[in-house]
N, C-alpha and C positions, 0 to 999 in steps of 0.2 A: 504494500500500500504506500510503500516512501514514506513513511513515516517515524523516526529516528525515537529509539524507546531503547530505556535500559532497565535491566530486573534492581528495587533495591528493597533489601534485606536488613531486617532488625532483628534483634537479638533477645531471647527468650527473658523473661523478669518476673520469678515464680513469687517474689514477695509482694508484685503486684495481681499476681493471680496470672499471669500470661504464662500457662506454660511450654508457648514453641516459638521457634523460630517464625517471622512472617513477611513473606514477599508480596510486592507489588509494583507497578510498573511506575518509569518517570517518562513523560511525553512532552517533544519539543512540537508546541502549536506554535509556526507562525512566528518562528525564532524566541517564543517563551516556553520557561519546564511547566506543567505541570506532575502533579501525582493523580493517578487513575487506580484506585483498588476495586476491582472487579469481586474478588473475593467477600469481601466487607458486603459491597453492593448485594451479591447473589444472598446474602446471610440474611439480609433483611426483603429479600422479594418473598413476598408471598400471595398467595389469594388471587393472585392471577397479576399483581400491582409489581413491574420491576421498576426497582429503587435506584438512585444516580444518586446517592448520598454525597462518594466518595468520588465522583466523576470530576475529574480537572478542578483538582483541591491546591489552594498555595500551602508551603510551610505550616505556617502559623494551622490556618484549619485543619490538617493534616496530623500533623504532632498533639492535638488535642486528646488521639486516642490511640496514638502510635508510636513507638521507640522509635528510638535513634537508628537510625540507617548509620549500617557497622564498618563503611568503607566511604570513601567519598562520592558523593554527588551532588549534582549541580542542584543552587540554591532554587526553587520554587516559588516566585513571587508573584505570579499573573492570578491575582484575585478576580480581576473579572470576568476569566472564563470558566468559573464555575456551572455546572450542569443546568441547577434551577435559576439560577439569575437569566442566563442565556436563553431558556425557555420561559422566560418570564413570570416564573412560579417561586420568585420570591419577593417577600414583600414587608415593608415598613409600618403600613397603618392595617389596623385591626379590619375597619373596613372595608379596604380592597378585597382581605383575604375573604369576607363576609361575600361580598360579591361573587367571588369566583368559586367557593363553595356552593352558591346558589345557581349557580352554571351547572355544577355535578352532580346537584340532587336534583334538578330537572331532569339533567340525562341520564340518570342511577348508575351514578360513575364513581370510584373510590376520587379521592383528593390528596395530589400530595404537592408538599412547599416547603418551602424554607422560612422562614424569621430572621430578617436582618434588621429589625427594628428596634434595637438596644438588645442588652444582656437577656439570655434566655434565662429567665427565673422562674420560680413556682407561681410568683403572681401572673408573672407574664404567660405561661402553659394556663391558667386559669382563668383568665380574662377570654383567652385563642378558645379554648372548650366553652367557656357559658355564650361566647358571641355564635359560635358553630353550632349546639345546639338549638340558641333560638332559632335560628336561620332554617334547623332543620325540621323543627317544630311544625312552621311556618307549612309545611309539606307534608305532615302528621309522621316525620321520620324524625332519627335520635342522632346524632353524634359518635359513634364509635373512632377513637382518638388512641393512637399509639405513635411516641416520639423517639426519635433518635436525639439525645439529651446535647452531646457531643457535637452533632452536626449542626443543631436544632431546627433537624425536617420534619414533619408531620404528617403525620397521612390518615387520613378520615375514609370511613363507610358512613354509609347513614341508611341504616336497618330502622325497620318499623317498631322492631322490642328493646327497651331499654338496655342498653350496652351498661357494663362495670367501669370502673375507672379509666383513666387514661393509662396507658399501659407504656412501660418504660422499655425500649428494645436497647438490647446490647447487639453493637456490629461485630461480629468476629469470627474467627473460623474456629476457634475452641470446641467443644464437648461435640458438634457435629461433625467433625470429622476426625476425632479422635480411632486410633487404631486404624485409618485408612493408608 
């Protein structure tokens, strides 16, 4: 495809609970690196919804839930071609997101997004769920909300019986592919 990628590799850290080695790929877009983990990604597809969590991630958002890459490579700083900004599925005000989940429950379509609108905190996951449920009210359907904390992606069902809490996903290739 011409497209210039290298494997980079971090280093197992059992006191943090990691306990293997993990690769993923670095991609020069356009004369910028990013990091693309496919792995993470597949970790979190489910229900038929694949996830770009980890899609064309700089450093910084990267390193949030990843070791040190154990050899050298090249620095990572093109934050704006991340997967959801590009596709226009992330967003700043509570509102928008309001909107555009209202797009997905007419078309009974999962939702998924990002939050780039300050620090992802408990209030901030909490306002993002009571704004999404009304919205989904609104259509006699419920909210179902699971996040990736780290990334702080989102991704919504909205079923007509009341969903459990928002549910906290870990990205990683641990216990599910252990012994393979």
């Amino acid at each position: 495809m011409g497209l210039w990628c290298i494997i980079a590799v971090s280093e197992a850290n059992p006191d943090q609970g990691i306990k293997y080695r993990h690769a993923w790929n670095i991609l020069k877009l356009d004369g910028q690196y990013v990091h693309l983990d496919a792995t993470f990604d597949n970790s979190l597809s489910h229900d038929g919804v694949i996830r770009y969590d980890y899609f064309n991630l700089d450093d910084k958002r990267l390193f949030r839930d990843h070791q040190p890459v154990i050899y050298p490579a090249p620095a990572c700083a093109a934050s704006d071609r991340f997967y959801y900004r590009e596709a226009k599925l992330s967003f700043t005000k509570v509102e928008d997101v309001v909107k555009r989940a209202q797009m997905a429950i007419r078309k009974d379509m999962p939702f998924v997004f990002h939050w780039r609108g300050g620090p992802f905190t408990r209030d901030v996951l909490l306002q993002l769920v009571q704004a999404l449920e009304e919205a989904a009210q609104k259509r006699n359907r419920h909210a179902a909300v699971s996040f990736n904390r780290s990334q702080a992606v989102l991704q919504v069902r909205f079923p007509t019986e009341l969903p459990g809490e928002a549910a906290e996903e870990d990205a990683n290739e641990g216990e599910q592919y252990e012994g393979v």
